[in-house]
Residue, then its C-alpha position, 0 to 999 in steps of 0.5 A: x142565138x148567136x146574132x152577130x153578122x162577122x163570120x164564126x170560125x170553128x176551132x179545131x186541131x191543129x189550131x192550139x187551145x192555148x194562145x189566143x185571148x178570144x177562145x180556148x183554155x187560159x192558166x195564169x199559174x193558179x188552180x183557176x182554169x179559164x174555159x173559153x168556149x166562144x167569143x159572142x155576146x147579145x150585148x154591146x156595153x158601152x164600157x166594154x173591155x172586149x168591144x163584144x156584141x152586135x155593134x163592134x166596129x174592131x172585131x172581124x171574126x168570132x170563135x167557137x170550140x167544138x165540145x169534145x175538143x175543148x173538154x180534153x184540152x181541158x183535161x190534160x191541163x187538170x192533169x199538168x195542175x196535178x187533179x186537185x181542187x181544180x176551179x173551172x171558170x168559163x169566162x168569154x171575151x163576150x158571153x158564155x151563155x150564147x155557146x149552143x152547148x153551154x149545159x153540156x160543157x158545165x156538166x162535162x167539165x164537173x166530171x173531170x177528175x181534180x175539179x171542184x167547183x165550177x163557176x160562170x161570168x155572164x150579165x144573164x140576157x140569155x138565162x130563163x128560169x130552164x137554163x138555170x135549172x139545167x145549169x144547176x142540175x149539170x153541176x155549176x157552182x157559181x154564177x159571177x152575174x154583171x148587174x151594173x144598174x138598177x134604173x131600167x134606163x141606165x141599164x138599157x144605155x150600159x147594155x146599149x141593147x134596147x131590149x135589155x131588162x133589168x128587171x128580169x134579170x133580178x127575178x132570176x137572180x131570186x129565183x137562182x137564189x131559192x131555187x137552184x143549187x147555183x151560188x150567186x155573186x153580183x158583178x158590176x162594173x163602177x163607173x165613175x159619174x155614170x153609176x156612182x148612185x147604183x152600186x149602194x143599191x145592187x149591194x143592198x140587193x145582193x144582201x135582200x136576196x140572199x147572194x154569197x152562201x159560200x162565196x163572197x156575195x158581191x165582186x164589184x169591178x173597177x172600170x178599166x180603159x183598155x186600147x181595144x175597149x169601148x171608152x167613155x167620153x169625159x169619163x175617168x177611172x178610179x185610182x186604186x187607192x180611191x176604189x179601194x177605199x171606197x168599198x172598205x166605206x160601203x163595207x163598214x155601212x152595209x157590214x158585208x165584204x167587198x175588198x176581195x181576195x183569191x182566198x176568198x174563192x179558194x185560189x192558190x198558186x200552182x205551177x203554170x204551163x211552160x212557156x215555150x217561146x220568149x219575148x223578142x224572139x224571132x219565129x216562123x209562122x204559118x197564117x191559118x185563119x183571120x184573126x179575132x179583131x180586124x189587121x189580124x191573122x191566127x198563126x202557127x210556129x212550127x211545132x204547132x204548140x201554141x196559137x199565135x196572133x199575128x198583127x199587122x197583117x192585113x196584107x198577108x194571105x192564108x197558108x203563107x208562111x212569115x218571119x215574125x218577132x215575138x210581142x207578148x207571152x205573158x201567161x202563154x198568150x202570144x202576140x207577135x208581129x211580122x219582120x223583114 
């Protein structure tokens, strides 16, 4: 299922759950919880954000999380927010759906007492009308779905993979629509000069089939480049402003929200795990894997509270231990870099 030739590490103690972008748990201080149980993706889309997939020239290694460990980090971070009204969004730096025991884990995270909803981003490659049953059955409430074309084509040339079909994926969107208790949102990517002419066409299929009985139907995304993405050529992004005003033009045409909110979802401020190491800090590490994309290592600083990337570090063996400045700790995701 999982298809990509990169080595696939297991996650496991004394390796944290919370510090590293590619798998684990994510607080950005809100009762949302992200869940990355595994980094791979059938897909490489041309726009990317993450370089996932098959065809990723920067990624070196890729990461999966043993149920039982994830769900009880998951579960002392519900307590930490209190166990109320609890969003968990399982959301990977490629798709959730290649995560063997992607059932399992939606039906054990529903049993975590304070979670109410459970919500899924995917572009859908991998679902079936059974998967989607199951996903229903296990306690899934929403499914973010990435359509970003309906010209089987364009579609195609966005997914880059040439058995990507557009078509099906549509049938199962109805199909989650009238057969399943999983709300349906569709999610594509606006890209400017590349699917200008698509987006009318997906919110116009959003409102056909029936998507957003309790939640917004549509969350389309602004096409951002980022310094580890895929980027396309001669292609720019929208000004905020001019996305912006661009959804309240479609709002007023197809009488449907589009400029969103987290109220919307029913996302609110909560109190953020503690970051416990600041920026520009100089800490001690000790390298225990390969890193997520290529001149990187996982590292541990010496209460082993948090998972470290290390970059610049091709040079650096495993189990050595290094002093290193502290780059990023912004929702205590750490990025940091060998010193002297």
């Amino acid at each position: 299922m999982i298809g990509q030739k990169r080595g696939i590490v297991e996650v496991n103690p004394p390796i944290p759950l919370v510090g590293c972008i590619a798998f684990g748990l994510i607080d950005r201080g809100t009762n949302l919880i992200q869940v990355r149980p595994i980094s791979t993706c059938p897909l490489s889309c041309v726009f990317c954000s993450t370089n996932a997939g098959p065809k990723s020239t920067i990624r070196q290694t890729e990461y999966i999380v043993p149920l039982d460990y994830l769900v009880e980090g998951f579960r002392r971070l519900v307590r930490f927010k209190g166990e109320k009204n609890i969003e968990a969004h399982v959301d990977t730096v490629g798709d959730p759906l290649t995560y063997p025991k992607i059932v399992e884990l939606i039906h054990e995270l529903k049993n975590v007492k304070g979670v109410e909803t459970i919500s899924m981003q995917t572009h859908g490659f991998l679902l079936n009308e059974k998967v989607l049953d199951r996903l229903s059955d296990a306690g899934l409430s929403r499914i973010n779905l990435s359509i970003d074309a309906l010209n089987p084509k364009l579609a195609r040339w966005l997914s880059n993979t040439e058995n990507y079909d557009v078509g099906r994926i549509i049938e199962l969107a109805k199909y989650m629509v009238e057969n399943t208790a999983i709300d349906l949102l569709l999610a594509p990517v606006w890209i400017p000069t590349i699917n200008d002419e698509e987006i009318p066409k997906i919110v116009e299929l959003a409102i056909k089939i029936g998507a957003g009985k309790h939640y917004p139907p549509l969350g389309i995304q602004k096409y951002e480049i980022h310094r580890y993405g895929r980027k396309l050529k001669k292609v720019k992004t929208f000004t905020w402003k001019t996305f912006y005003d661009k959804l309240r033009e479609m709002e007023k045409t197809y009488r449907v929200k589009l400029v969103l909110n987290p109220k919307d979802f029913g996302i609110y401020k909560l109190p953020m795990l503690p970051t416990p190491y600041r920026r520009l800090e100089k800490v001690k590490l000790r390298i225990v894997g390969e890193g997520w994309l290529k001149g990187e290592k996982l590292a541990l600083p010496p209460n082993q509270d948090r998972v470290f990337t290390l970059i610049k570090a091709n040079h650096i063996p495993l189990n050595s231990t290094v002093k290193a400045r502290v780059l990023r700790v912004k929702h205590n995701i750490y990025l940091a870099e060998p010193i002297p």
